[in-house]
N, C-alpha and C positions, 0 to 999 in steps of 0.2 A: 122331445121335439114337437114343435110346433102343428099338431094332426094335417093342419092345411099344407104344410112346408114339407110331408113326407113325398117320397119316391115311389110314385106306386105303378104296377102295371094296365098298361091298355092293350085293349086288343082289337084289330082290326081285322074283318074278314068279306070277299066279297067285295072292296073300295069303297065297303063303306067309310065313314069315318070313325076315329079310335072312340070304344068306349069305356071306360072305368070295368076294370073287371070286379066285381063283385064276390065277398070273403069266400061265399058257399058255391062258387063256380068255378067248373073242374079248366083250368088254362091247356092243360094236353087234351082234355076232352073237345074243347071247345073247336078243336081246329083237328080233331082226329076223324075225317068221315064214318069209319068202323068198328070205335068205341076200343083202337089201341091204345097203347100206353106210350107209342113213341111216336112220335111226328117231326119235320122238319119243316121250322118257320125262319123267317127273317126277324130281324130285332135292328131296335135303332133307340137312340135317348135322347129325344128331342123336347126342349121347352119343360125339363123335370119331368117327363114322361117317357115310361119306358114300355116301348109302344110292341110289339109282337104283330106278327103280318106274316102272310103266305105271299108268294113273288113266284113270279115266272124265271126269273131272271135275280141275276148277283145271288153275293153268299146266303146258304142257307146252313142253320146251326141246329143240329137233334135237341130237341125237348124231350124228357123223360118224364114219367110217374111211376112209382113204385107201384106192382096190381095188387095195393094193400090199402095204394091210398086212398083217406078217411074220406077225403072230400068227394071221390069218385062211388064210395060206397054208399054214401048218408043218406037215410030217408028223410021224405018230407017234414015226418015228426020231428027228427034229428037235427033238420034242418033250423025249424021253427026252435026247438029248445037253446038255441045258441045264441047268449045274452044279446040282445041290442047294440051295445057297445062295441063288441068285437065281431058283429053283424059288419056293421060300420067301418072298418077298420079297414076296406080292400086288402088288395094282395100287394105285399112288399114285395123289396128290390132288395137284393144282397150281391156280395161276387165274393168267390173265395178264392184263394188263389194256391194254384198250381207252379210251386218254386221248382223247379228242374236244374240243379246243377250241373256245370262242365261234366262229373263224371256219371250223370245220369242218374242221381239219385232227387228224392222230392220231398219236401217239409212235411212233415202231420205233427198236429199238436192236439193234445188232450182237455178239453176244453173244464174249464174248475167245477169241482162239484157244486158249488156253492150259487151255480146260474139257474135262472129259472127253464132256461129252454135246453133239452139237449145236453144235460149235466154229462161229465166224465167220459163223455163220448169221442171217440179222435176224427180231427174235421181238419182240412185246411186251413191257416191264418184266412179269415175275412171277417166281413161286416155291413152293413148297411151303406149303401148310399147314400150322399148327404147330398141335397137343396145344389145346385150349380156345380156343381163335380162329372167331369168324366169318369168314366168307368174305371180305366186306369187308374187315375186319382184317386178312385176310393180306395181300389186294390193296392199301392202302393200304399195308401197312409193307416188302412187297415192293421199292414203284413208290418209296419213302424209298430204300431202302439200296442199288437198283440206281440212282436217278437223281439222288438227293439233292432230289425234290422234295416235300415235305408235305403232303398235302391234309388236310383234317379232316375227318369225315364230314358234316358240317353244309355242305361246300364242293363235294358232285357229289352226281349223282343218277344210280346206282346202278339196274343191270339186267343179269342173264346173257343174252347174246346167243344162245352156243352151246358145247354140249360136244364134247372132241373126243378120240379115243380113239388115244395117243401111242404109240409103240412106238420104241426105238433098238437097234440099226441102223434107220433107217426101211427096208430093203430085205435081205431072207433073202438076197442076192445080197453085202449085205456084211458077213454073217456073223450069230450066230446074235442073238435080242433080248435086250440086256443089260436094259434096265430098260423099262415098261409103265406107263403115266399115262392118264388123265383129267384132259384140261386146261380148267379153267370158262373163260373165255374172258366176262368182265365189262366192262360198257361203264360206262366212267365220264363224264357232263360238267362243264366246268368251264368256268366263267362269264368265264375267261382267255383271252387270247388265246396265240398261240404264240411272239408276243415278248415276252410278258410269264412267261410260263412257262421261254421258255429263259434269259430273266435267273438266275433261280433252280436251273439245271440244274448237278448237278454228281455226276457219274456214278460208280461204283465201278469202277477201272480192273482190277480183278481179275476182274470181271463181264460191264463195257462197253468195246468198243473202238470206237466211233462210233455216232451218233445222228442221229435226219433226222424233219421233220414233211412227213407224207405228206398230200398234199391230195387231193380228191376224183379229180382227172384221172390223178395217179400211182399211186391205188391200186386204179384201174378196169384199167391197163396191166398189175399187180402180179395182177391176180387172172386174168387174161384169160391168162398163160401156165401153163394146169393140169397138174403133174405129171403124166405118165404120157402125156400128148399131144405133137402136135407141129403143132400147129396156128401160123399165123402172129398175130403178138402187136400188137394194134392199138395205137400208138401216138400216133394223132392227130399232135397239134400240138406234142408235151410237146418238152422241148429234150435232147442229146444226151449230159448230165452234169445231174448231181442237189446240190443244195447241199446236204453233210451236217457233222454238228458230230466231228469225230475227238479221241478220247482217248488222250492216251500215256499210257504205263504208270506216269507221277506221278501224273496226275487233270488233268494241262492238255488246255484245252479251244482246237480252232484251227480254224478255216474251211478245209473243204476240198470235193472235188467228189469223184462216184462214177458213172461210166456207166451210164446208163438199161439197157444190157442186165445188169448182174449183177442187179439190182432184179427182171430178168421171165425169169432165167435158171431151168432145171429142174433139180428130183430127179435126179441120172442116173443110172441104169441100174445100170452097175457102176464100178469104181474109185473112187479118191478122192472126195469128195464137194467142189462148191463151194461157192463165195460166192453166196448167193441166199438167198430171203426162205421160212421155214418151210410147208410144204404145210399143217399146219395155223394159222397165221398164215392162210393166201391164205382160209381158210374164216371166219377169223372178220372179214376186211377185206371178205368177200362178203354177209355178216350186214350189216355195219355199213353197207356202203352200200344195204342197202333199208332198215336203219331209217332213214336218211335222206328217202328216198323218203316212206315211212310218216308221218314228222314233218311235210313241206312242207306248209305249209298248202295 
């Protein structure tokens, strides 16, 4: 895409006016007076700018950073060693999306080994925002071309849960950050159920390499093992393999099972990175289950 024609973030603070946020500038930091990791800003996407502000007033949506994150740690030198070009690059714009079916379960999909960012990792269907698109818009045409599934906007109901502020490598331990996001994190409901929804599932094998609907109990187990801790990971009752839908690299779709621990498996530290479910994924399934709460009559 066109570098001039991307979505990037700005940030406005004070009434000033929005400025370009810049690759190596922490976005939670910027608006955190006490150097937290969570703040609540306003957001708006106006003129292909997706602008972030602090308001007295109207909705305001949690911003998160992981206290891992590269950007928030990097020294000067670290700074300066970070090629030019991806100096350059400002902070993207993504939304992933949070599918909520009738019976209260929610899409994760496994994203292909074979990507450069984030391989093998389980994330919500999303993507990038494109040049004159709503938010919506992207999130719908995203949640199409990774899952082959359709919704029409007249078919969910539409809400930002939480923003989340991305960095890859997620860890200065595995080298320096190639690329820098804000990820909207949108709850979609649909009046489907998730066997009625995976009738219609048909994934982009260049994308997706398996797919699983998370219900309330596995994704209370998924949020309970918090990067950076080592805390033991409550499992209840849940059973010891997971049933998830695997895609080969044709687009066939076959029943198979996945161990409850890569699901609640961590970030780590250094080397390789595993199979486990995105740190910021675990924040917006943490979101999702108090709207839950919220909703119960």
């Amino acid at each position: 895409m066109d570098k001039m024609r991307k979505i990037l973030v700005y940030v406005c603070k004070d009434g000033a006016a929005p400025q370009r946020a810049q690759f190596v500038q922490s976005i939670t930091g910027h608006f955190s007076d006490c150097g937290g990791d969570e703040v609540e800003v306003s957001c708006s996407l106006d003129k292909n700018q997706f602008i972030l502000y602090r308001a007295d007033r109207g909705p305001r949506t949690p911003l998160k950073r992981p206290a891992f994150c590269p950007i928030k740690h990097l020294s000067v030198t670290e700074a300066a060693a970070i090629p030019l070009d991806v100096q350059q690059r400002g902070t993207d714009v993504g939304v992933a999306i949070i599918l909520q079916t009738a019976n209260q379960r929610v899409l994760l999909t496994r994203r292909a080994k074979e990507l450069r960012i984030f391989p093998n990792v389980w994330v919500p269907p999303g993507g990038h925002v494109e040049p004159d698109e709503t938010l919506l818009d992207a999130g719908l045409r995203e949640l199409q071309e990774e899952t082959g599934l359709k919704l029409g906007q007249e078919e969910v109901s539409p809400k930002i849960l939480g923003l989340w502020e991305s960095v890859y490598p997620a860890m200065l331990s595995r080298g320096l950050p190639q690329r820098h996001h804000i990820v909207i994190y949108m709850l979609l409901q649909s009046s489907l159920s998730h066997l009625q929804l995976q009738a219609s599932l048909s994934p982009s094998p260049a994308e997706v390499s398996a797919c699983l609907w998370a219900d309330g109990r596995l994704v209370r187990a998924i949020v309970s093992a918090v990067d950076g801790e080592d805390a033991e990971v409550p499992v209840d009752d849940l059973p010891s393999s997971i049933s998830v839908t695997q895609v080969s690299t044709e687009g066939a779709l076959s029943d198979s099972t996945l161990p409850l621990s890569v699901l609640t498996n961590r970030a780590p530290v250094s080397g390789p990175d595993v199979e486990r479910v995105s740190t910021g994924t675990k924040f917006a399934l943490e979101l999702w289950l108090k709207s839950l709460e919220t909703s119960d009559p």
